[in-house]
C-alpha positions in Angstrom: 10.7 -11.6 4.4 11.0 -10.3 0.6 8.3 -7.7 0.0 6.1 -8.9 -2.5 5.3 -5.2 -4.3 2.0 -4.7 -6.2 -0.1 -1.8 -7.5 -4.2 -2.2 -7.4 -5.4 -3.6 -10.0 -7.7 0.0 -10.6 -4.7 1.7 -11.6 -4.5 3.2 -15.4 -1.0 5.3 -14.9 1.9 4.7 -13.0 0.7 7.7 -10.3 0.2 5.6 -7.3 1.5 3.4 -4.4 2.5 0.2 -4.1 1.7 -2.1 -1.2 3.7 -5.3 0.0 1.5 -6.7 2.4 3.0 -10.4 2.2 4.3 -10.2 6.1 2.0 -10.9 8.8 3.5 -8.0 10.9 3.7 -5.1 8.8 2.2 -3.4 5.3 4.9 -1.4 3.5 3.9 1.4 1.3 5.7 3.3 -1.3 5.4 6.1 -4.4 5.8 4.0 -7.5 7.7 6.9 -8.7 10.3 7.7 -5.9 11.0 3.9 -4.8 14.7 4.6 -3.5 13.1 7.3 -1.2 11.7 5.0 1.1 8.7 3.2 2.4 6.2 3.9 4.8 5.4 1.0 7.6 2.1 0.2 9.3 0.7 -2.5 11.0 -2.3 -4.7 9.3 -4.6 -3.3 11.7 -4.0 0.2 10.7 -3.6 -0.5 6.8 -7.3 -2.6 7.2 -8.9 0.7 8.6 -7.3 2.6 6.2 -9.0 0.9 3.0 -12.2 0.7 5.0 -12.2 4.5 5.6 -11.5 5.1 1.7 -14.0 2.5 0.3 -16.9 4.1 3.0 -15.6 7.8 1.5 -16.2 7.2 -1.7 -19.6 6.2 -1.7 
């Protein structure tokens, strides 16, 4: 499956990560400004937890 890259919609400058999360299986993650170095992997699970933890920090 072709990764469908996107940014969050929160994001004023290109400092970030982009997420594919178009697969079932897997979440790829990557630095919008070192694409070509690679991606990071998790499963859904782990990504879901992930957000959770950040939303529930910054409150």
């Amino acid at each position: 499956m072709t990764p469908n890259w996107r940014t969050s919609s929160y994001t004023e400058t290109q400092n970030c990560v982009e997420v594919a999360d178009n697969d079932p299986t897997t979440v790829m993650i990557r630095d919008t400004k070192a694409r070509g170095r690679g991606m990071i992997e998790v499963q859904p699970t782990t990504w879901t937890a992930f957000v959770e933890h950040t939303k529930q920090s910054q409150h």
